[in-house]
C-alpha positions as CSV (number, residue, x, y, z in Angstrom):
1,X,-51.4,-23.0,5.1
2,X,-49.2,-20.5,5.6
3,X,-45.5,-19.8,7.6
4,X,-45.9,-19.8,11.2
5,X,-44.5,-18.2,14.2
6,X,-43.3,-22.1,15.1
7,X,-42.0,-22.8,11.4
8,X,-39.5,-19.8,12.1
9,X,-38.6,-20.5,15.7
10,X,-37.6,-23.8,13.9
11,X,-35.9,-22.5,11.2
12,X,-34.1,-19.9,14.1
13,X,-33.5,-23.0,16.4
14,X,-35.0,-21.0,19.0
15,X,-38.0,-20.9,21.3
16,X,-41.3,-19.5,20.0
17,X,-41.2,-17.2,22.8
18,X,-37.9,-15.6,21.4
19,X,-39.5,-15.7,18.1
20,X,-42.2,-13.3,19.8
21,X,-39.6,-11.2,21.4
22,X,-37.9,-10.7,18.2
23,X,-40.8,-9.4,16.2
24,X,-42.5,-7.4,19.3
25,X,-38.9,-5.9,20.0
26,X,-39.8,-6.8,24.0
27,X,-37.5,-8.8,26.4
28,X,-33.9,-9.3,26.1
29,X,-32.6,-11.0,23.6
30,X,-29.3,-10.6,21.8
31,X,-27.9,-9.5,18.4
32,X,-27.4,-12.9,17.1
33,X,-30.1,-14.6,18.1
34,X,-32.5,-11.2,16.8
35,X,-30.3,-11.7,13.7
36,X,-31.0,-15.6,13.5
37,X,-35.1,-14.7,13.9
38,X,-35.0,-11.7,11.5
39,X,-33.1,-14.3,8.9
40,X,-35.6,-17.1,9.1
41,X,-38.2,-14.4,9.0
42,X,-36.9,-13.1,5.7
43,X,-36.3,-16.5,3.7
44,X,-39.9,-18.3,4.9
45,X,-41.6,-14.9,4.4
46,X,-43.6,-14.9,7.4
47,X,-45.9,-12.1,8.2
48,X,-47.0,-11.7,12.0
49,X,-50.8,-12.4,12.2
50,X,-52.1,-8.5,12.9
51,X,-55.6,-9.7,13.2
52,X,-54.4,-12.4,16.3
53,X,-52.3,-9.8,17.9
54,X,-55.3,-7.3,18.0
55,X,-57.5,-9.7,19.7
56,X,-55.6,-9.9,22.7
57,X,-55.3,-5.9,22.8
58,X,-52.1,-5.5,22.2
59,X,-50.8,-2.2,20.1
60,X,-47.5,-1.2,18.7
61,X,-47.7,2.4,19.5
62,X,-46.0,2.4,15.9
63,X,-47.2,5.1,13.0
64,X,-45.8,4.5,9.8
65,X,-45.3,8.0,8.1
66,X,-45.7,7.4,4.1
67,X,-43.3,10.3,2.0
68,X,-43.9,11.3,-1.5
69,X,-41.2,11.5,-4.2
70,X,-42.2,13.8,-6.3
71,X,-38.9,13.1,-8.5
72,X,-37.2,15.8,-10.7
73,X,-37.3,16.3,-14.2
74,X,-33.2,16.8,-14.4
75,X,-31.5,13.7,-13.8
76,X,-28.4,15.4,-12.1
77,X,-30.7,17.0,-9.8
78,X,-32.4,13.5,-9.1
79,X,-29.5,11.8,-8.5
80,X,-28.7,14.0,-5.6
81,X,-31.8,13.8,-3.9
82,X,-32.1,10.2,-2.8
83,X,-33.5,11.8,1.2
84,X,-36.8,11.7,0.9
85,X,-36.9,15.3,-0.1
86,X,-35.5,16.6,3.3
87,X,-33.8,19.9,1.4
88,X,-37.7,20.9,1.5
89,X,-38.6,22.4,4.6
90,X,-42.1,21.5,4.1
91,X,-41.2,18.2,4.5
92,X,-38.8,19.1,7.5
93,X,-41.6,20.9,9.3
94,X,-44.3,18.5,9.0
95,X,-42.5,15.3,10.1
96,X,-41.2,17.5,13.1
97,X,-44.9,18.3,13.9
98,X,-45.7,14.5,13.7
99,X,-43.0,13.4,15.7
100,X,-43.5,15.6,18.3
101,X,-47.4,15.2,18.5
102,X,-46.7,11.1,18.3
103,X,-44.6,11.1,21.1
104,X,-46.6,13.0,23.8
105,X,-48.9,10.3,23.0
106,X,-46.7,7.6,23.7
107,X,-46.4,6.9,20.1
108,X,-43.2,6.2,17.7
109,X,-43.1,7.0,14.0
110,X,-41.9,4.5,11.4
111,X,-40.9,6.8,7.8
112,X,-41.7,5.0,4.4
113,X,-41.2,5.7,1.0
114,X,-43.7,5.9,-1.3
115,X,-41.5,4.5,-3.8
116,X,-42.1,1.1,-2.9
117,X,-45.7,-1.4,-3.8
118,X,-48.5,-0.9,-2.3
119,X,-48.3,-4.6,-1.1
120,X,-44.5,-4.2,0.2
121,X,-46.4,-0.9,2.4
122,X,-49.4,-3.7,3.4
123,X,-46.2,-6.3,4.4
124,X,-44.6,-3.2,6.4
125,X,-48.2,-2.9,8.4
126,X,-48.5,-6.5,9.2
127,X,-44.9,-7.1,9.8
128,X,-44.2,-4.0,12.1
129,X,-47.7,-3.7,13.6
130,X,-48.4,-0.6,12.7
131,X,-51.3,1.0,14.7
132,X,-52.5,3.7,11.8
133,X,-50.5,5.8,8.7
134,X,-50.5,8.7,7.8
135,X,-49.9,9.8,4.3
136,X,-48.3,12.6,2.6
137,X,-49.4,13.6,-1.1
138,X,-51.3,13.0,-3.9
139,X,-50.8,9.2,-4.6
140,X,-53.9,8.2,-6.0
141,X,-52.6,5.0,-7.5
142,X,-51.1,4.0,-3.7
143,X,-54.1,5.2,-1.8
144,X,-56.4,3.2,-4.2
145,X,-54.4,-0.3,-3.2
146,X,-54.3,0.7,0.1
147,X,-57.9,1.5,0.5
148,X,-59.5,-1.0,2.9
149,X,-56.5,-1.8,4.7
150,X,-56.7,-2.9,8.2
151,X,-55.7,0.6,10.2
152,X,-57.1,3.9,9.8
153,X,-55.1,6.4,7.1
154,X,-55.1,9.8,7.4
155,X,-54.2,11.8,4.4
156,X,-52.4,15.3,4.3
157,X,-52.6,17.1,1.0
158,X,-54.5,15.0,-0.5
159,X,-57.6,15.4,-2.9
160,X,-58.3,12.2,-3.0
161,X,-62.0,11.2,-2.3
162,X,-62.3,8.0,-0.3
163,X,-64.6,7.4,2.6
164,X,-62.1,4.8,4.1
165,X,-59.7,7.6,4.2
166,X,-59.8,10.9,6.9
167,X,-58.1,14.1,5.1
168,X,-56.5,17.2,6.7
169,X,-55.1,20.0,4.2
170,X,-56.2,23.6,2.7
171,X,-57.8,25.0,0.0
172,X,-54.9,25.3,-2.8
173,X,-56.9,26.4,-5.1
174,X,-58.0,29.3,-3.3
175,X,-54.2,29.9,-2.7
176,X,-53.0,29.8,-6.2
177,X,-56.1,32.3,-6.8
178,X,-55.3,34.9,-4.2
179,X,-51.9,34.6,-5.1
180,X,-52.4,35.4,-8.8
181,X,-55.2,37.4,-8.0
182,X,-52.4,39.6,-6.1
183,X,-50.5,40.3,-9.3
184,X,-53.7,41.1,-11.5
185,X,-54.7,43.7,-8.9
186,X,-51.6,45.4,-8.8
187,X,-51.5,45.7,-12.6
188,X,-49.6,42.4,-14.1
189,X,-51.3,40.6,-17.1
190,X,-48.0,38.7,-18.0
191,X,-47.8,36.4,-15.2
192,X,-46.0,32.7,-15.4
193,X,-46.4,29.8,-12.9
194,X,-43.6,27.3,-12.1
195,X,-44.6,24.4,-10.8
196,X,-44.6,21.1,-9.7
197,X,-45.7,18.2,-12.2
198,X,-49.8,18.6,-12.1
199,X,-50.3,15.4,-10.6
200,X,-54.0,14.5,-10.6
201,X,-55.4,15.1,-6.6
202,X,-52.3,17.2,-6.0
203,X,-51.7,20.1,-4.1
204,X,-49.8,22.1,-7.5
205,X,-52.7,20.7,-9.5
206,X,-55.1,22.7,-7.3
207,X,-52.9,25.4,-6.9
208,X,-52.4,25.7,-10.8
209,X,-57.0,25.7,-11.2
210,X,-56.4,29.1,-8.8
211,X,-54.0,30.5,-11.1
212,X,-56.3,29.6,-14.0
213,X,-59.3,31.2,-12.4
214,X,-57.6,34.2,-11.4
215,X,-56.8,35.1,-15.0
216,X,-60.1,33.7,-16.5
217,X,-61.7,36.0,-14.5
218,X,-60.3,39.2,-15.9
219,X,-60.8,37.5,-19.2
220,X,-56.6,37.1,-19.5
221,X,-55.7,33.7,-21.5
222,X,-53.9,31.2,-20.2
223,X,-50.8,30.8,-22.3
224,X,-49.2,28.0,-22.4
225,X,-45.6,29.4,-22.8
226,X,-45.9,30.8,-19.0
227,X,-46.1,27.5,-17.9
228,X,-43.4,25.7,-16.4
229,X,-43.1,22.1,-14.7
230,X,-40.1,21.9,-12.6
231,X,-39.4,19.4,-10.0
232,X,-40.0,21.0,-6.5
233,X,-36.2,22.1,-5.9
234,X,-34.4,25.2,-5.9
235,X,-33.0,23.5,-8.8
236,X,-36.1,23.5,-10.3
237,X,-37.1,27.3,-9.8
238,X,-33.6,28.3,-11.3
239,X,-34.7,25.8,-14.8
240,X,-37.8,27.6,-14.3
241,X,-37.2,30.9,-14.9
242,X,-34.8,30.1,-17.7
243,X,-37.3,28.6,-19.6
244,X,-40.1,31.1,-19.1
245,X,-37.7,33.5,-20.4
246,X,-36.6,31.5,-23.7
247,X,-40.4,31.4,-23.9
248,X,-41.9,34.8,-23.3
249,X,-39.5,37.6,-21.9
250,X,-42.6,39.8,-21.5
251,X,-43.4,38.4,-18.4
252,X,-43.8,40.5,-15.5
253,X,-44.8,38.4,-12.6
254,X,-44.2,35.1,-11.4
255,X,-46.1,32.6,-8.9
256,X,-44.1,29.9,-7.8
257,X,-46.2,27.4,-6.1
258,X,-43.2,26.2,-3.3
259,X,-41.2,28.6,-1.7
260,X,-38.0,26.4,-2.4
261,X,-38.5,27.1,-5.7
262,X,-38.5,30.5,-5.3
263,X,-34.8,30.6,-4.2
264,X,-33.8,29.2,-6.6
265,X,-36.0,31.8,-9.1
266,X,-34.1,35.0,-6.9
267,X,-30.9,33.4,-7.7
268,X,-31.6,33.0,-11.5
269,X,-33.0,36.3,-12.1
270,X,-30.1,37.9,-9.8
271,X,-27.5,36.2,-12.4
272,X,-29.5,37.4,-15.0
273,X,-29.5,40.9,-13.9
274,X,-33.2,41.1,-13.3
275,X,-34.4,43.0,-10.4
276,X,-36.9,41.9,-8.2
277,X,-39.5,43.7,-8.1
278,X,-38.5,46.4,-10.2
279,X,-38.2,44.1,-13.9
280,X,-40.5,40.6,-12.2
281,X,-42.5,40.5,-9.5
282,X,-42.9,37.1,-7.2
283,X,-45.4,35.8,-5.4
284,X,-44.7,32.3,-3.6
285,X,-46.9,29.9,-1.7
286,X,-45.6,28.5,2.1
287,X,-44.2,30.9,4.0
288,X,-41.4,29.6,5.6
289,X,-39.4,32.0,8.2
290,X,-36.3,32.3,5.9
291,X,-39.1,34.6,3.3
292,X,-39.4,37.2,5.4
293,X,-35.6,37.9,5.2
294,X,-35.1,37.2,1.5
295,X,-33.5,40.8,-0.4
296,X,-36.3,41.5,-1.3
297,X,-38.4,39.9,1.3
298,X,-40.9,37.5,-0.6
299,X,-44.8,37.4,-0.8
300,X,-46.3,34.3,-0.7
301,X,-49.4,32.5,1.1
302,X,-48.7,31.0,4.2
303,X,-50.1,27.9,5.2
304,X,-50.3,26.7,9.1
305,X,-47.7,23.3,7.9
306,X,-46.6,22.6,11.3
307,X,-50.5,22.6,12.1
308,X,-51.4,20.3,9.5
309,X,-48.9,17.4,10.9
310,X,-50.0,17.9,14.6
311,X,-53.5,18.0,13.4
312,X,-53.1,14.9,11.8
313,X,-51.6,12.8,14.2
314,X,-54.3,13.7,16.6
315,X,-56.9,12.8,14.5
316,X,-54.9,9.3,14.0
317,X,-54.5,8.6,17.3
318,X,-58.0,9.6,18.3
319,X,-58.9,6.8,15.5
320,X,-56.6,4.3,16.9
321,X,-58.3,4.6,20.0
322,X,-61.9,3.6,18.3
323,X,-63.2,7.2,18.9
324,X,-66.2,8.3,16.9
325,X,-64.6,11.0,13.9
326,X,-67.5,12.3,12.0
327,X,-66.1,14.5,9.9
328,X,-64.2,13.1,7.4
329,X,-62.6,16.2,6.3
330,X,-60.6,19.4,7.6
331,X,-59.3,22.4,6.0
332,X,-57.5,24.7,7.4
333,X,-57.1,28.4,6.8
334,X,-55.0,30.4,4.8
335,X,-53.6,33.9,3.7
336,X,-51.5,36.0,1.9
337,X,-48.5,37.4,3.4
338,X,-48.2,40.4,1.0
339,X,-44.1,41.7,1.3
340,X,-42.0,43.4,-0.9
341,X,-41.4,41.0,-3.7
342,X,-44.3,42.9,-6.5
343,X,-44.0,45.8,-8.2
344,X,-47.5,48.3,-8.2
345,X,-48.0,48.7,-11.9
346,X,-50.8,50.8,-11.9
């Protein structure tokens, strides 16, 4: 049998009434006897019963918010981003969007790293009560553990195909396409991609098939020295470019798939004395509002992000409340912002 509620109020030396208070963070207890609980808690492993709590109705008005860490492929760079990639704004805007959108609803967020097991994420559910998750990224790994899991999951930016899951996101693909496909028009053949690592149901993966198609089309091969896997840093755009260069210095356009990494491309080809977009043209993907007023200012697709997390979170908290969600899927729209960043070769 396993730990009860009454084998830690034991262990605590307290009631099983402050044990409940403790764990439901209700009524007024103080710090040492919270710390007492939470220590008993910890060394007899006990896990609140989610399935007993539900039957009496109660809720947590608690969403636990699941971040990816995409890593880097530099280890100094690595080391300094232990922050669950908050120097992208991506992540910045989306969390925002969730927060905000959870709590007109009455609803906290709880942020986890996907760093940790699948069954340490389960224990966080149970243990916290968490009413529903959403997760960010491609983790197919994760989201296969946690398939079947007692809450409803949304994902975001995920191509992941699970009917336990609900999905909200765009179509990369087409993104990386009309974003190539912008170059090709305009007279570019030689055109690299730096990228995120091509993580299988990921967003750079899809983003990277567009890119592909693009050139296939116009019967251009795809060369694997304009190919570059960077982690998704400004640091990584400014490796990027480097490399691309020590590899083919033909090249005339680039599409980065993250506008962070594009900063970090402007800089490197600024130190290098290449003009933008007189010697390489850029094309990015996001569109966040510092693009516009980049020298020069930066094409790229923009994607609705703040959108994405609102939209999300509604569709959660609609689950939560046992509504009917038929459609499993939503995808919403896209386009190129087209500014001064690419050179008219015709």
């Amino acid at each position: 049998m396993g730990v009860t509620i009454k084998d830690v109020a034991k262990e605590a030396g307290v009631s099983i009434a402050t044990v409940s208070y403790v764990i439901n963070n209700k009524g007024n207890v103080t710090v040492e006897t919270k710390e007492k609980v939470l220590k008993a808690v910890k060394s007899l492993g006990y896990q609140p019963n989610l399935s007993a709590r539900n039957l009496v109705g109660q809720k947590s008005n608690l969403i636990g918010v699941l971040i990816p860490d995409w890593g880097n492929n530099d280890e100094a760079v690595k080391s300094a981003k232990d922050n669950f990639n908050f120097d992208n704004p991506f992540y910045g805007n989306i969390l925002n969007s969730i927060e905000s959108t959870s709590t007109k609803a009455g609803y906290s967020i709880l942020l986890i790293a996907s760093t940790i097991t699948a069954d340490k994420i389960k224990s966080i559910i149970l243990q916290r009560d968490l009413d529903g998750l959403i997760i960010i990224g491609a983790l197919p790994k994760l989201l296969n553990s946690l398939a079947k899991v007692k809450v409803p999951v949304v994902l975001i930016d995920s191509y992941t195909y699970n009917d336990d899951f609900y999905k909200i996101g765009i179509d990369d693909e087409y993104g990386g396409y009309i974003a190539t496909k912008h170059l090709l028009d305009l007279g570019h053949k030689e055109i690299a991609l730096i990228s995120g690592e091509l993580i299988e149901d990921g967003v750079d993966m899809e983003r990277f098939k567009g890119y592909q198609k693009a050139l296939l089309e116009r019967n251009i091969p795809i060369k694997e020295e304009n190919i570059c896997n960077v982690g998704v840093s400004m640091e990584g755009g400014y490796q990027g470019v480097e490399e691309l260069l020590n590899q083919n210095y033909d090249i005339t356009g680039i599409f980065s798939t993250a506008d962070i990494m594009s900063i970090g491309i402007y800089k490197k080809l600024n130190e290098l004395k290449l003009n933008i977009p007189e010697d390489i043209s850029v094309v990015s993907f996001d569109n966040f509002p510092y693009t516009e007023f980049l020298h020069p200012s930066l094409s790229t697709v923009s994607q609705p992000v703040f959108l994405k997390g609102r939209r999300a979170t509604e569709l959660l908290i609609s689950l939560i409340a046992g509504k009917r969600v038929d459609d499993h899927s939503l995808t919403l729209s896209i386009e190129l912002i087209e500014r001064d960043s690419v050179k008219n070769l015709k």
